[in-house]
C-alpha distance (Angstrom), angle and dihedral (degrees) to the residues before:
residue distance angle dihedral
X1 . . .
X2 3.91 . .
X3 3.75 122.9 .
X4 3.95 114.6 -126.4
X5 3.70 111.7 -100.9
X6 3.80 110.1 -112.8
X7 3.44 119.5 -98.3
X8 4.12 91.7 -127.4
X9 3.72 90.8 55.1
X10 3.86 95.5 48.9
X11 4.08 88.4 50.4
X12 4.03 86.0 46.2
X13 3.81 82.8 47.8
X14 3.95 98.7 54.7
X15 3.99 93.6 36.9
X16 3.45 89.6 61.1
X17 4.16 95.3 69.9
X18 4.20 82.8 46.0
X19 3.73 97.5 51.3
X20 3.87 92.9 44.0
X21 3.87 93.7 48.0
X22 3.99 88.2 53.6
X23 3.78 94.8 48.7
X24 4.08 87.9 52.9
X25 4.20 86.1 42.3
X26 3.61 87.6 51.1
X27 3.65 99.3 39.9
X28 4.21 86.8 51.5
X29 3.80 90.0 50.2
X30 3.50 98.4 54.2
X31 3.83 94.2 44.5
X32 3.82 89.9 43.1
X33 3.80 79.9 53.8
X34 3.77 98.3 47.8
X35 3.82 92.9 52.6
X36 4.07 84.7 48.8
X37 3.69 90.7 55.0
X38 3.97 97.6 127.6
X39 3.53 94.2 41.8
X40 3.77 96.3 49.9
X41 3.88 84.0 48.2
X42 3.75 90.9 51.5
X43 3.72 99.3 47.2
X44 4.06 88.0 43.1
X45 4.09 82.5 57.2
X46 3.62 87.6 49.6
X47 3.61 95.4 55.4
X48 3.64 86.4 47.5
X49 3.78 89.4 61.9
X50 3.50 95.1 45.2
X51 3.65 92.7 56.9
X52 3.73 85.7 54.4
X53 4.05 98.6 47.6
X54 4.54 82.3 51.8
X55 3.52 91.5 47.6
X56 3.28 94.5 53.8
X57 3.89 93.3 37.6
X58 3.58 88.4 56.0
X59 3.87 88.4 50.0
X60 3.27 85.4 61.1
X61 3.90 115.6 36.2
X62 4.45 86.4 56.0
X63 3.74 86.6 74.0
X64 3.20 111.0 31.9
X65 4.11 103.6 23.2
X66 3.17 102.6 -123.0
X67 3.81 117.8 168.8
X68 4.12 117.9 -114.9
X69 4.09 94.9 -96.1
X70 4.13 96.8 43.0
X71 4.14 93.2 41.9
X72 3.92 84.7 53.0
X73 4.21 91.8 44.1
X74 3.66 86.5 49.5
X75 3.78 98.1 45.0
X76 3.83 94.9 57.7
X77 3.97 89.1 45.1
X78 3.49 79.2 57.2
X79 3.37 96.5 49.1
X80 3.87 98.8 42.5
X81 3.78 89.2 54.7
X82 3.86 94.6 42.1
X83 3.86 86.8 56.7
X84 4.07 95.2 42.7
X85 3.70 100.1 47.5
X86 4.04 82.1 48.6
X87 4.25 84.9 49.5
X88 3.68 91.9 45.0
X89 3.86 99.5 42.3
X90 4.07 98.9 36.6
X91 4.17 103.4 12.5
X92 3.77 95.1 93.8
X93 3.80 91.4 45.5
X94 4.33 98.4 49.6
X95 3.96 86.4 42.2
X96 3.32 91.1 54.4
X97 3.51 93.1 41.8
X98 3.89 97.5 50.8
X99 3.31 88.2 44.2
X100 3.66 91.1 53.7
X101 3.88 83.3 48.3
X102 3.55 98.4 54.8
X103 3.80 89.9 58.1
X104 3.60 97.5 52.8
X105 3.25 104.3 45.0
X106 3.86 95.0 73.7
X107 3.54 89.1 48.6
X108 3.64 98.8 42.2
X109 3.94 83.0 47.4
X110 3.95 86.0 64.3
X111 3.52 95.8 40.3
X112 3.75 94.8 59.8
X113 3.80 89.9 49.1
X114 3.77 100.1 53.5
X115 3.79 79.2 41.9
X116 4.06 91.9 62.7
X117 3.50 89.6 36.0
X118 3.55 122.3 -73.0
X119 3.68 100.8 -121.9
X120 3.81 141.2 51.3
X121 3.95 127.2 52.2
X122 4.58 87.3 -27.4
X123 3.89 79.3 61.8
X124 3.33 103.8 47.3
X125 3.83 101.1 37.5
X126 4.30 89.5 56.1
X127 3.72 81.4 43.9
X128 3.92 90.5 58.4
X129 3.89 95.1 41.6
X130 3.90 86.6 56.3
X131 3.77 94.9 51.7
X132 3.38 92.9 44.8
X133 4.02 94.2 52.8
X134 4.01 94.6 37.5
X135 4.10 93.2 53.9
X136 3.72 123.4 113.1
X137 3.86 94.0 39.3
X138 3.79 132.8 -89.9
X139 3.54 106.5 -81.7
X140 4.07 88.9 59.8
X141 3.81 93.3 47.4
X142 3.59 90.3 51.6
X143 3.86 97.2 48.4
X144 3.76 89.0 49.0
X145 3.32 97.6 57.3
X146 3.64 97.4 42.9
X147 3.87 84.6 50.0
X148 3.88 84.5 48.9
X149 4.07 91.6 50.8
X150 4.05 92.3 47.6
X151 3.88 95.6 46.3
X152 4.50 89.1 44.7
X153 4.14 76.5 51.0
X154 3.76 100.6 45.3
X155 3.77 95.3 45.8
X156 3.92 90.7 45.5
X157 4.02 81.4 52.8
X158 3.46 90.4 48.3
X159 3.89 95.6 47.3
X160 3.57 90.9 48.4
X161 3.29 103.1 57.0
X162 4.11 99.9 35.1
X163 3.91 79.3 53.1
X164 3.84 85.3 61.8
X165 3.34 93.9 55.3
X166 3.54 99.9 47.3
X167 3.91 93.2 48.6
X168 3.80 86.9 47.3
X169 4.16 101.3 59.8
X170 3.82 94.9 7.5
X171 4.08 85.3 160.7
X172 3.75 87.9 57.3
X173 3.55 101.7 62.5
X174 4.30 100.8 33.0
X175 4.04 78.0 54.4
X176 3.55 96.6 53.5
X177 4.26 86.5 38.8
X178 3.59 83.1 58.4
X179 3.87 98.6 51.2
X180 3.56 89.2 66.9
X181 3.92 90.0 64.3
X182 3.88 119.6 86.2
X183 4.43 101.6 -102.6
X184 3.93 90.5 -114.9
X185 4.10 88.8 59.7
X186 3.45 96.7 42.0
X187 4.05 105.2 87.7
X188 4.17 86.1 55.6
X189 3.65 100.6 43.2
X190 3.92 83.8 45.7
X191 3.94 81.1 62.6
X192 3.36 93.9 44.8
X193 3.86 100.6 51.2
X194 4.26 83.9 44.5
X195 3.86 92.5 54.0
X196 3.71 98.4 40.1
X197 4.07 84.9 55.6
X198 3.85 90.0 50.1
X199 3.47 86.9 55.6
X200 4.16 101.2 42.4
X201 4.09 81.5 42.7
X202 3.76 87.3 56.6
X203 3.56 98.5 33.2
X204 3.93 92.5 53.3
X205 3.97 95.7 47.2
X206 3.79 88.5 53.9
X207 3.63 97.9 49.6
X208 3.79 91.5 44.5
X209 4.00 88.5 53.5
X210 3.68 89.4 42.6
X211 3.86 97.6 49.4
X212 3.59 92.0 49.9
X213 4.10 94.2 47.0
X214 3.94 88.8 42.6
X215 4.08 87.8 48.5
X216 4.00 101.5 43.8
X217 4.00 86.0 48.5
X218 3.61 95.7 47.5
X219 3.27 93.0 48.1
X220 3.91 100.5 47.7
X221 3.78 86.9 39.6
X222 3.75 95.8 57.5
X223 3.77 95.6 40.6
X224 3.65 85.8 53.1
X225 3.85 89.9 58.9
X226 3.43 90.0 53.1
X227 4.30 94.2 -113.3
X228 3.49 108.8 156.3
X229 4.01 126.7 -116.6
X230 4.01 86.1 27.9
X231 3.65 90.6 165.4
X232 3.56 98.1 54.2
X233 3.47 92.8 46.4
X234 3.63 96.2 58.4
X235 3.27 104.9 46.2
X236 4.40 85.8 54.0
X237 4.11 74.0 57.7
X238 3.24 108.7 53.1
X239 4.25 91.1 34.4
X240 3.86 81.6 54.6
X241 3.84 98.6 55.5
X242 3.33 85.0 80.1
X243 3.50 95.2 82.5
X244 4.06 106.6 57.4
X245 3.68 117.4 -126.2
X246 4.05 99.0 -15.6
X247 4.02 93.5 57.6
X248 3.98 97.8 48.1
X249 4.00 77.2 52.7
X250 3.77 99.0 48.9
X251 3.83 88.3 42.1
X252 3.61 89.8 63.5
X253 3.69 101.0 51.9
X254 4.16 102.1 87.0
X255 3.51 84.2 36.9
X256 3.28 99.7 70.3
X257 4.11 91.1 32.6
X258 3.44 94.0 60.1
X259 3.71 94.5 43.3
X260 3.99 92.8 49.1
X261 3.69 93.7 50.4
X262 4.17 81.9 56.9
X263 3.52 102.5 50.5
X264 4.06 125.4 -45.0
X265 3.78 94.8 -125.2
X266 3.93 88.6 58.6
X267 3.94 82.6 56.4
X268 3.35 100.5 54.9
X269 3.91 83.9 48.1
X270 3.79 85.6 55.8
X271 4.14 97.2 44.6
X272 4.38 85.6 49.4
X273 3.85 82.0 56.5
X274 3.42 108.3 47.0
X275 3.96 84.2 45.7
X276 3.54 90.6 57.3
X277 3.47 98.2 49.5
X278 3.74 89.2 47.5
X279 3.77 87.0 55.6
X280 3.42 97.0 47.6
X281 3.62 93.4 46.3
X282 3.93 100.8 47.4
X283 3.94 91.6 42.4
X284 3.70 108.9 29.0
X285 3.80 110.2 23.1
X286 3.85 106.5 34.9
X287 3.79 95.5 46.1
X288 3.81 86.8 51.0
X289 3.95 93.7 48.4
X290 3.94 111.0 31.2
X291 4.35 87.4 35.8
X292 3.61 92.1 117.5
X293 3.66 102.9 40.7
X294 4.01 132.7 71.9
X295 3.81 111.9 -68.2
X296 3.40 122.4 -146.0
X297 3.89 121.8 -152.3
X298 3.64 111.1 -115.3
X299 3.70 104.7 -132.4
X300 3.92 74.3 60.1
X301 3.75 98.5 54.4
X302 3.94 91.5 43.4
X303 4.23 95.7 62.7
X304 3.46 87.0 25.9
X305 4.32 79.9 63.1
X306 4.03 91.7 39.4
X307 3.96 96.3 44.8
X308 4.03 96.5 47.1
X309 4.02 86.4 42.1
X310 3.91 88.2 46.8
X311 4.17 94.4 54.2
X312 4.19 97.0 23.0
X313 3.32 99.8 34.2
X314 4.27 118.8 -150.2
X315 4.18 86.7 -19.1
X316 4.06 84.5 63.4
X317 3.88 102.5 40.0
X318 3.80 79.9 58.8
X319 3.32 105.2 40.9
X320 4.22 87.5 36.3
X321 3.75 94.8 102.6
X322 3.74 110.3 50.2
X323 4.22 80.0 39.0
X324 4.10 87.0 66.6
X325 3.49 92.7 34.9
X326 3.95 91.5 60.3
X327 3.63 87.4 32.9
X328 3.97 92.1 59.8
X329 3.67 97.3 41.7
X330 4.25 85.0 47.5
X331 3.90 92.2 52.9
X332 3.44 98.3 40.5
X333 3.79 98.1 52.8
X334 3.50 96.3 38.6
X335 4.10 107.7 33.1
X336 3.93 100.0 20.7
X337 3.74 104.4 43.7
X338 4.18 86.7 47.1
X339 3.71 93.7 49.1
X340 4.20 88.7 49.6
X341 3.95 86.4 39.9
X342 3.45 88.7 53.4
X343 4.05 98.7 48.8
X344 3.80 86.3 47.4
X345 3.56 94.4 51.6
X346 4.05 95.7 71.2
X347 4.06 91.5 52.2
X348 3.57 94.6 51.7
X349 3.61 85.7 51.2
X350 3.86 101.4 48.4
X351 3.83 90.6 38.7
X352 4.26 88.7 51.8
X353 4.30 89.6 76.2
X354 3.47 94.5 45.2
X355 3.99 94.9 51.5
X356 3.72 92.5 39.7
X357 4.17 85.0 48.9
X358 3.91 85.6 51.9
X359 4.32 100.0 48.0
């Protein structure tokens, strides 16, 4: 005679089958996900500029109350026009200018190395680089970069216009976001997803303010030096303050080329500037913009910018800030405020005797 199974065993038993199915789901998502990379990236910078189109739509419909759909119509108008009178007033020049630019560099490139010496390891390293970026012929240099230029100009397209569409219905696509997430989780990663768009929505407005401060003052401080292509050169500037720490970096490379190949005094005119307006900009500006939004450590923000350039390539040193920022706001809400829930939880209990003792 057989003993009945238990009934804890038999649950165990048909569990199993569950459990194993979601650990292949899972394991399919995420590798679904890592061939996807670049299109997860783009439709994250998408969202990005869709929080930036209903920012400013909601700028704009306070005043003047505007419903959701005109606000939005009006604040790419806005936006159009802003960025054609700046075409039509300054295009000419900052063509000219990077144009101007591209010229010199190469020549301000040789300049600096018959400067430190011409000869020796300086000589053969630049020597190296150029081999290495003027093999497999002409022809296939130039069709990679033009296929370089047309993708950079598809996926902008693309951005633009899913951007649009997010900023348009943005209720339509955080509901269907929240669909995929079991009904008892849905309230807290509701308040998640809200807080982590507070902070991109503060995030982007500060970098937007500080990459046009950062550019303008480049731009007037180089030109006041006397640096050639000043215009050009502070507009890379303030486009590279986008990316924290490495761009400001970057930015300051041609810079200080171009102003070596002139004289070396005028470049360590130009280096005192740019470390100025670093200065200013980490200790003055961005505490006065981004103070009441998350703020993410710096060491942080630098591998954050070496690891998402390492796996994404350029698409993720771009994208590598707003990444951590949602990142941080994601792990705090959901990992942080558990683990401190959790170490509360016990105190509450022990202290719940010992009150109900005292009434």
């Amino acid at each position: 005679m057989s003993l009945p199974s238990s009934p804890d065993r038999g649950s165990q038993d048909r569990s199993f089958p569950a459990r194993l199915l979601l650990v292949v789901a899972t394991g399919v998502v995420l590798l679904l996900a890592w061939q996807l990379a670049d299109l997860l990236l783009l439709v994250f910078a998408a969202v990005l500029g869709a929080i930036l189109f209903r920012a400013l739509a909601d700028l704009l419909a306070r005043p003047t109350g505007l419903g959701p759909g005109w606000s939005l119509l009006v604040a790419v108008l806005l936006v159009t026009a802003l960025l054609a009178v700046v075409f039509v007033l300054f295009g000419a020049t900052i063509v000219q200018n990077v144009e101007t630019l591209a010229e010199q560099l190469p020549t301000a490139w040789a300049a600096v190395r018959d400067r430190l010496g011409g000869g020796g390891w300086v000589e053969e390293a630049i020597d190296r680089g150029r081999e290495a970026l003027l093999s497999g012929g002409l022809v296939s240099r130039i069709g990679g970069a033009l296929g370089l230029a047309a993708g950079a100009v598809t996926n902008l397209v693309l951005v633009i216009f899913g951007a649009l569409y997010i900023a348009a219905q943005p209720s339509l696509y955080r509901g269907g976001a929240l669909r995929l997430v079991p009904p008892r989780h849905r309230d807290r990663a509701d308040r998640t997803l809200g807080r982590c768009g507070t902070a991109l929505r503060g995030w982007l407005f500060g970098q937007v303010i500080a990459m046009v401060l950062v550019g303008v003052v480049t731009a007037t401080g180089l030109w006041a030096l006397g640096v050639p292509s000043a215009l050009a050169l502070g507009l890379f500037a303030g486009l590279a303050e986008f990316v924290p720490i490495v761009g400001p970096v970057a930015a300051a490379i041609p810079a200080l080329v171009i102003a070596l190949s002139v004289e070396p005094t005028l470049a360590l005119s130009v280096l005192g500037l740019f470390l100025v307006i670093q200065q200013i900009e980490g200790n003055v500006l961005q505490p006065l913009i981004q103070r009441e939004i998350v703020s993410v450590p710096p060491a942080l923000l630098l591998f954050a910018v070496v690891g998402f350039g390492v796996l994404f390539g350029a698409t993720g040193v771009l994208l590598a800030a707003p990444l951590t920022v949602v990142a941080y706001v994601a792990v705090r809400e959901l990992y942080v405020r558990t683990i401190e829930a959790d170490e509360t939880e016990p105190e509450r209990i022990t202290a719940s005797p010992a009150r109900r003792a005292s009434s």
